[in-house]
C-alpha positions as CSV (number, residue, x, y, z in Angstrom):
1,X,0.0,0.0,0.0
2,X,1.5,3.0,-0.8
3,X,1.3,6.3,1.6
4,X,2.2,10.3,1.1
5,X,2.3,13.0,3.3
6,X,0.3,16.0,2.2
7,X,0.8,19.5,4.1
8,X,-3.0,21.9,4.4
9,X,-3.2,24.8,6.3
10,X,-5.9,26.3,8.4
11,X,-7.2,22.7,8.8
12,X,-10.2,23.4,7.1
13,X,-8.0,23.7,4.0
14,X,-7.6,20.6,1.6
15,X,-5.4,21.0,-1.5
16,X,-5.7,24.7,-1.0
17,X,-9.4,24.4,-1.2
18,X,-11.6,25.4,2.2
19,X,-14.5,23.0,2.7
20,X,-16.6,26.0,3.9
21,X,-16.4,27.3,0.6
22,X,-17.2,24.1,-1.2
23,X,-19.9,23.4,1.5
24,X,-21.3,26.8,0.4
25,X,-20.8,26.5,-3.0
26,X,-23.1,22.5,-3.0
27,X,-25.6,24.8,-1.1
28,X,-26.0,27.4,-3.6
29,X,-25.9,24.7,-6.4
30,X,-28.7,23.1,-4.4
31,X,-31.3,26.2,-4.1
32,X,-30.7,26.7,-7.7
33,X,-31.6,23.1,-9.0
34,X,-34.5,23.5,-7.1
35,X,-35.2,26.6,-9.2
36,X,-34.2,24.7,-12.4
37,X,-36.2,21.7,-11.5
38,X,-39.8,23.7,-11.3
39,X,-39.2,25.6,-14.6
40,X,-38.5,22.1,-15.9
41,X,-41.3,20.4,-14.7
42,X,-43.6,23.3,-16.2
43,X,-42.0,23.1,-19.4
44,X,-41.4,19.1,-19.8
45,X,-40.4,19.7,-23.5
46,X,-37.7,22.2,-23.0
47,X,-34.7,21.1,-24.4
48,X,-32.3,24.2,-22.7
49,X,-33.5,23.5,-19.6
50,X,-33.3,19.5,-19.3
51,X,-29.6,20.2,-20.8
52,X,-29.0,22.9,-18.3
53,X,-30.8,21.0,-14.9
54,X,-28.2,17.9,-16.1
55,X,-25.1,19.7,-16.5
56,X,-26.2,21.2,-12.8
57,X,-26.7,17.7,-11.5
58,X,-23.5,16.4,-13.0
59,X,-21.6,19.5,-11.5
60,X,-23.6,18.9,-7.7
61,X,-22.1,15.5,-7.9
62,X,-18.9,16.0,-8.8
63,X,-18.9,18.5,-5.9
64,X,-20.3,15.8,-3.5
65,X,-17.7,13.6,-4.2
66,X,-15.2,16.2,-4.1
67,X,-16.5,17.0,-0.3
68,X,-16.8,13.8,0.7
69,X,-13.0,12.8,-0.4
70,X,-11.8,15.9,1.8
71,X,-13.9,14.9,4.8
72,X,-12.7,11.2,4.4
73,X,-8.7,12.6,4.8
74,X,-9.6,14.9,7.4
75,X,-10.9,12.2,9.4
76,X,-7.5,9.7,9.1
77,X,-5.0,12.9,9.6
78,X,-2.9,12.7,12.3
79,X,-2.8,15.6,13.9
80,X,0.5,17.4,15.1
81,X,0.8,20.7,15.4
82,X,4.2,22.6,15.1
83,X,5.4,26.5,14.0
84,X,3.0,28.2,16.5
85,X,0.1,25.5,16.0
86,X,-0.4,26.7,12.4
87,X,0.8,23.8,10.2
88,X,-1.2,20.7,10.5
89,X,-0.1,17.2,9.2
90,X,-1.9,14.6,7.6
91,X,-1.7,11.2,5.7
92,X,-3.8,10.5,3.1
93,X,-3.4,6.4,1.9
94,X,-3.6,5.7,-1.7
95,X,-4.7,2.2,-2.8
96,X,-2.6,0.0,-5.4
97,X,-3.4,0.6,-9.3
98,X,-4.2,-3.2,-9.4
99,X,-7.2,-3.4,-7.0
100,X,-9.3,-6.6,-7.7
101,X,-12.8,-4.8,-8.4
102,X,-16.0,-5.9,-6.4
103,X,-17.7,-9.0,-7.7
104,X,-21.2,-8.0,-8.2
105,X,-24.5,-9.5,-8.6
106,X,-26.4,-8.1,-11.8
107,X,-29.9,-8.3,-12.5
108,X,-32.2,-6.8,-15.3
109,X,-35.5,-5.7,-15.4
110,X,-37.7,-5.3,-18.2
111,X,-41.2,-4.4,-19.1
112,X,-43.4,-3.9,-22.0
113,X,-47.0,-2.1,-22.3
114,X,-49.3,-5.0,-23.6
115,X,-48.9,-8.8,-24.4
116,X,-48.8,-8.2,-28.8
117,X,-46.4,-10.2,-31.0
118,X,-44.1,-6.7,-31.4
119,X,-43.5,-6.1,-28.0
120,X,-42.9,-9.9,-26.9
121,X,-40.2,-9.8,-29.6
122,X,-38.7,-6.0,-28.5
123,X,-39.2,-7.9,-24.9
124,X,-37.0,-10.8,-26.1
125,X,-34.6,-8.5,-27.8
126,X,-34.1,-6.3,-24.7
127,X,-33.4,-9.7,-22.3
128,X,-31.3,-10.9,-24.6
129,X,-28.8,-7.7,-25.0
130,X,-28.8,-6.8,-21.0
131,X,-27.9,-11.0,-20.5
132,X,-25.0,-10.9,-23.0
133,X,-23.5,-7.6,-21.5
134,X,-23.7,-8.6,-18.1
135,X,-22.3,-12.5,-18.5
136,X,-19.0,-9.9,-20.7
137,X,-18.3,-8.1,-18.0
138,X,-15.9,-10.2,-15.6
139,X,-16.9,-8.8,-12.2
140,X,-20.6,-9.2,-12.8
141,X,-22.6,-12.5,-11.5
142,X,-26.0,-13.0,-13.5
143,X,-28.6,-12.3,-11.1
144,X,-31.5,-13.2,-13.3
145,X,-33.7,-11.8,-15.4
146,X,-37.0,-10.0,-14.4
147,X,-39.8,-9.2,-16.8
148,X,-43.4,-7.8,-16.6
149,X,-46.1,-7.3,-19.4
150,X,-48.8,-4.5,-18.4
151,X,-48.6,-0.8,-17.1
152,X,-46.4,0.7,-15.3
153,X,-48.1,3.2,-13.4
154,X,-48.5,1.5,-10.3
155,X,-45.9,-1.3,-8.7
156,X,-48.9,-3.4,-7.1
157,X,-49.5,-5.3,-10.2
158,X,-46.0,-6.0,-11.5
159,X,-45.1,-9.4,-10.3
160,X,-41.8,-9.5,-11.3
161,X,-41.1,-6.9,-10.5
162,X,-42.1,-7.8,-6.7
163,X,-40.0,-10.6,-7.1
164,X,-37.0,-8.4,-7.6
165,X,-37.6,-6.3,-5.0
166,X,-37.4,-9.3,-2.6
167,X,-34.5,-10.5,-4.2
168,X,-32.9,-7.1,-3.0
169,X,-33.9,-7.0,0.2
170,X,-32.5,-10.6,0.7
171,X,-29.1,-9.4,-0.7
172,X,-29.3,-11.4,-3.9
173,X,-29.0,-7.9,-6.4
174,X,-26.7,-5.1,-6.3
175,X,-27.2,-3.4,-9.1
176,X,-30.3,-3.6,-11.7
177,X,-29.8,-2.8,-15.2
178,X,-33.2,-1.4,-17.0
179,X,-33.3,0.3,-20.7
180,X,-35.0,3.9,-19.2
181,X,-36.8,4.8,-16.3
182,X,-40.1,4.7,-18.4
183,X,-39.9,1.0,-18.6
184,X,-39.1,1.0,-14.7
185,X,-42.0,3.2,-13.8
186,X,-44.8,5.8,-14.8
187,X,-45.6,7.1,-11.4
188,X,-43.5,9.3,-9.9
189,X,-44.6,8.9,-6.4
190,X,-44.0,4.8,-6.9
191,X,-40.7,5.2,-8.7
192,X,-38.8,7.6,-6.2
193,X,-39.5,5.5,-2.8
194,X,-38.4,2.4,-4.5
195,X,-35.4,4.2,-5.6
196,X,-34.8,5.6,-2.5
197,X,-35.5,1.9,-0.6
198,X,-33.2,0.4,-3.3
199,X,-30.7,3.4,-2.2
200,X,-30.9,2.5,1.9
201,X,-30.1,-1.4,1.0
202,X,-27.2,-0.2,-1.5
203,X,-28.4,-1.4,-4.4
204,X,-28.0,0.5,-7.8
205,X,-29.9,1.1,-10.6
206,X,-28.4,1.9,-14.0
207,X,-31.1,3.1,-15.9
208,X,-29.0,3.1,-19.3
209,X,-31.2,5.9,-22.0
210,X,-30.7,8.3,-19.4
211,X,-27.3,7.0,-18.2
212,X,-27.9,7.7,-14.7
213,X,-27.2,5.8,-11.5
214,X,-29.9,5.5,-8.6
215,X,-27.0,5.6,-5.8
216,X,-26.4,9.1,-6.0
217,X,-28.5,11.7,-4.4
218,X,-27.8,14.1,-6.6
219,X,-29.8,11.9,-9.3
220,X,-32.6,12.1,-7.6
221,X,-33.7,15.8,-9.4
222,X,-33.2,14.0,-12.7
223,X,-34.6,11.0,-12.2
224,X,-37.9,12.6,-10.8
225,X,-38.1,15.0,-13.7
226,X,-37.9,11.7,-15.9
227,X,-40.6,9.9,-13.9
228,X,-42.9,12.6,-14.5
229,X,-42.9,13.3,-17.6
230,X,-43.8,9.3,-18.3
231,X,-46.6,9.6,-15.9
232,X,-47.9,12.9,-17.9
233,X,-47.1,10.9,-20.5
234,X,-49.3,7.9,-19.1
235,X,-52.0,10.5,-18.1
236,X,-52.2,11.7,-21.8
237,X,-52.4,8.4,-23.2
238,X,-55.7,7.2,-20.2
239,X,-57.2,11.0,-21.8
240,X,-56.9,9.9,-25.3
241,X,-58.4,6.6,-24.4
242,X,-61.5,7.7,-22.2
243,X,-62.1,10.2,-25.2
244,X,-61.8,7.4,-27.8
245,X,-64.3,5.5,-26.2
246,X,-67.0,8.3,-25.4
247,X,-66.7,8.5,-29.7
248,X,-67.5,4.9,-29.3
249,X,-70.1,4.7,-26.8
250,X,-72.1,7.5,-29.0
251,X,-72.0,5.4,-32.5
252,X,-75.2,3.1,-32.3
253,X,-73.2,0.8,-34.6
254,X,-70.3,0.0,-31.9
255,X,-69.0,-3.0,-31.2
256,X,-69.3,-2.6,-27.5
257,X,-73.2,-2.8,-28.1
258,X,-73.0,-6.0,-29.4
259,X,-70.3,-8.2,-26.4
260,X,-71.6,-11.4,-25.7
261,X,-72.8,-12.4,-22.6
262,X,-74.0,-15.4,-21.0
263,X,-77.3,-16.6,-23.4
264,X,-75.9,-14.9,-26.4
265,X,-73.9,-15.7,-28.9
266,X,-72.3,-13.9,-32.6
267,X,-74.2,-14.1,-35.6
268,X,-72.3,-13.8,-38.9
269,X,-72.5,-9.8,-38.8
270,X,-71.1,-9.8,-35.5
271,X,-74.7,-8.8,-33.7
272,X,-76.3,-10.6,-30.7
273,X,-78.5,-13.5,-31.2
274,X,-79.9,-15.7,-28.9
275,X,-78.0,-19.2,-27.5
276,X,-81.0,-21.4,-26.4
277,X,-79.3,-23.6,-25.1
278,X,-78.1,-20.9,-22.4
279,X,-81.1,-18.7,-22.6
280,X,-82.8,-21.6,-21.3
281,X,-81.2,-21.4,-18.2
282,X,-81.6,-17.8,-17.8
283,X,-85.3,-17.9,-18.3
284,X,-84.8,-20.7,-15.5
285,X,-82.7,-18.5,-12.9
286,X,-85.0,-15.7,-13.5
287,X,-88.3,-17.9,-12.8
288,X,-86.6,-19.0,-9.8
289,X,-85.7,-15.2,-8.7
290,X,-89.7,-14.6,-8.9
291,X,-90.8,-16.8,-6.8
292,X,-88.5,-15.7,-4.4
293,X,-86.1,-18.7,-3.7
294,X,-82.9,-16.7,-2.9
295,X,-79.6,-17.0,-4.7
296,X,-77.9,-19.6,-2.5
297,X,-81.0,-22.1,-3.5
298,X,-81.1,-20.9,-6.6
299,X,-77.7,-21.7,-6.5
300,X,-78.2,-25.8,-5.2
301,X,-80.8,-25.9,-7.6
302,X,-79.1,-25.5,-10.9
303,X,-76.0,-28.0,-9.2
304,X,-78.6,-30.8,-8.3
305,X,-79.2,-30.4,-12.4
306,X,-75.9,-30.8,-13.2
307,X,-76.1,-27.3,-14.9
308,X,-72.6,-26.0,-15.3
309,X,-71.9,-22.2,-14.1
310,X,-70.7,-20.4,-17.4
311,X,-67.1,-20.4,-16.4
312,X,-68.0,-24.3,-16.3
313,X,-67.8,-25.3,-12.7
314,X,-70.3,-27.4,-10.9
315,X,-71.2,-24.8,-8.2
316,X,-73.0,-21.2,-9.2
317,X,-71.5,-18.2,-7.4
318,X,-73.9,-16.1,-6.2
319,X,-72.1,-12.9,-7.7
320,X,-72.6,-14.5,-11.1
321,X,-76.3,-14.6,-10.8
322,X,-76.7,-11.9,-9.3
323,X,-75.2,-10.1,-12.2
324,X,-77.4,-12.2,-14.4
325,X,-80.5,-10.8,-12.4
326,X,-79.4,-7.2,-12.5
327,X,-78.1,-7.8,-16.7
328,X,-80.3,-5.6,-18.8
329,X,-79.2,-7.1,-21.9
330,X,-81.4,-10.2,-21.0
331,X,-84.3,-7.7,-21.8
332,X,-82.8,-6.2,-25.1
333,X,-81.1,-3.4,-24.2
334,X,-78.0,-2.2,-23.6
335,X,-76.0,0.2,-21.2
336,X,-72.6,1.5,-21.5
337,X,-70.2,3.2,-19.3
338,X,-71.6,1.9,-15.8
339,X,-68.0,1.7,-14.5
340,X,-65.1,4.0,-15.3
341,X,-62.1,4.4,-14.1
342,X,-61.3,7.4,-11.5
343,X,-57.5,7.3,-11.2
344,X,-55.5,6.8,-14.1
345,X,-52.7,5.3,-11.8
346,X,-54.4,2.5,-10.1
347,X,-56.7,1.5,-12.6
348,X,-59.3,0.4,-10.9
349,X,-62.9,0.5,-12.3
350,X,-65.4,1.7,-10.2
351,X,-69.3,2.0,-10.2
352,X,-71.1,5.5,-12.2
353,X,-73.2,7.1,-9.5
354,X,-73.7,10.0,-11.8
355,X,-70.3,10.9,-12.6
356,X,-70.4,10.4,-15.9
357,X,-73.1,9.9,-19.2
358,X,-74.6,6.6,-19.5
359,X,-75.2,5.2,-23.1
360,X,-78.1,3.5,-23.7
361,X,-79.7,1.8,-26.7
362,X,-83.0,0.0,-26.1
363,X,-83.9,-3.3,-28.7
364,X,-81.0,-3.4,-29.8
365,X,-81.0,-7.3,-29.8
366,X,-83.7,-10.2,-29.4
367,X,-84.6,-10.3,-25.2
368,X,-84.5,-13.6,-23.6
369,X,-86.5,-12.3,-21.0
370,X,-90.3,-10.1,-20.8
371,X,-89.5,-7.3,-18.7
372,X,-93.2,-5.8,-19.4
């Protein structure tokens, strides 16, 4: 191991540099990224700005580690004072040129929007590239491969991606390769406090488009820029959707006016006509319903017949004929939009008190059932 002996005065002096100034200097750099980082997020598309709130980071991070090397020599200085206790000495150790590098454990994670033949093969593609790289690289370990199909806008759904998390926690991944923290995450919220959990357990991610590493603070301002603009992104894309299908709901000749339920099936137009072997057992459930037997014997009933539920299992839920009983397509018509979805980042469909137009067409098909 080789040592030197390096001379500062003042002892808050380093190389001739005083880590007051530089402490003061990371502040000021701080205050204004802040600045930087709300004119960015107000004008996502700026090119200037995104270049000037990275060269900002990148400069904030070279300062940290400049900081952080002059704290780290302070602290293993041995202190003698001499000439009128003005001249302090220190040691600062060097390591050897030939340092064997860290083996670590390397794992990718990938994810594509929906389950078509294109993105199965860019899916394909992508683990093949980030498995080739890692197993070149002679201090990397494969740590596996981890891949989702479906949004990203919410971490709840992503099994995989679970699974990787666990991985990390149990000390099985140091550092997670991923093409571009759109494919990691869409919500912002989500994105930043696994980054930041990732950060506590040291593990990295190298998020390659962007060329940035998770383990430094200082790519936190990037990264959330980043993250946002995919989840406006995502936002834009649920709008276009929801307006899409309003266009839909209001064309009498829709598709979504003629989806088959239980009792009907497809003519060779596409449009609803009656299954009688099914519609049979509606009329049947619905006979039942009026004279009052309630759904669990309605229920025993149709199993003592050896009816098969339409999912074909011997026993009838009771939430499947209850949404038989409450279908109005079983009387001809038909009524769209009686769910919706309120938050674009959870997904989760929830009932129309109101909110929003209904759609309704009235014989729009044969009824299985008289509702006069």
């Amino acid at each position: 191991m080789l040592t030197f002996t390096a001379m500062a005065w003042g002892g808050d002096a380093i190389d001739g540099v005083s880590l007051i100034d530089l402490r003061q200097k990371l502040k000021d750099i701080t205050a204004q990224q802040a600045l930087l980082l709300d004119q960015v997020l107000e004008h996502m598309d700026d090119e200037i700005l995104n270049a000037q709130l990275k060269a900002m980071m990148d400069e904030k991070q070279a300062l940290q580690e400049q900081i952080a090397a002059a704290e780290q020599s302070q602290t293993h200085n041995a202190a003698q004072k001499t000439l009128r206790g003005k001249i302090m000495w220190s040691v600062r150790t060097i390591p050897p040129n030939n340092l064997v590098p860290t083996q670590l454990k390397v794992a990718v994670y990938c994810r594509v929007s929906t389950n078509s033949l294109e993105q199965q093969t860019s899916l394909s593609s992508q683990e093949q590239y980030y498995e080739e790289w890692i197993k070149r690289i002679p201090h990397w370990t494969f740590a596996g491969i981890y891949s989702d199909i479906g949004s990203g806008t919410q971490a709840k759904g992503r099994r995989r991606f679970n699974a990787m998390i666990s991985a990390c926690r149990r000390g099985k991944i140091d550092t997670i390769l991923t093409k571009s923290a759109h494919r990691f995450a869409r919500n912002t919220v989500d994105a930043l406090e696994t980054i930041r959990m990732l950060r506590r357990w040291k593990v990295d991610i190298y998020f390659e488009i962007e060329g940035i590493h998770s383990l430094y603070e200082s790519s936190e301002f990037l990264l959330a820029v980043v993250c946002a603009r995919a989840q406006e992104e995502s936002y834009s894309k649920s709008e276009d959707i929801k307006w899409g299908l309003r266009k839909a709901f209001e064309n009498p000749e829709s598709r979504y006016y003629q989806r088959i339920c239980y009792g009907y099936t497809h003519n060779k137009d596409g449009r609803l006509v009656i299954n009688e072997k099914e519609a049979q057992i509606v009329r049947l459930i619905y006979e039942m319903a009026g004279e009052g037997k309630s759904l669990s014997r309605i229920s025993s009933r149709l199993k003592e017949m050896g009816i098969p539920s339409p999912r074909g299992k011997e026993t009838w839920s009771r939430e499947t004929l209850r949404k038989i009983l409450k279908n109005e397509k079983y009387t001809g018509s038909v009524i769209l939009q009686k769910t919706y979805v309120k938050n674009f980042l959870e997904h989760k469909q929830v009932q129309n008190e109101g909110q929003l137009d209904l759609y309704q067409i009235n014989n729009n098909h044969q009824p299985i059932i008289d509702d006069r």
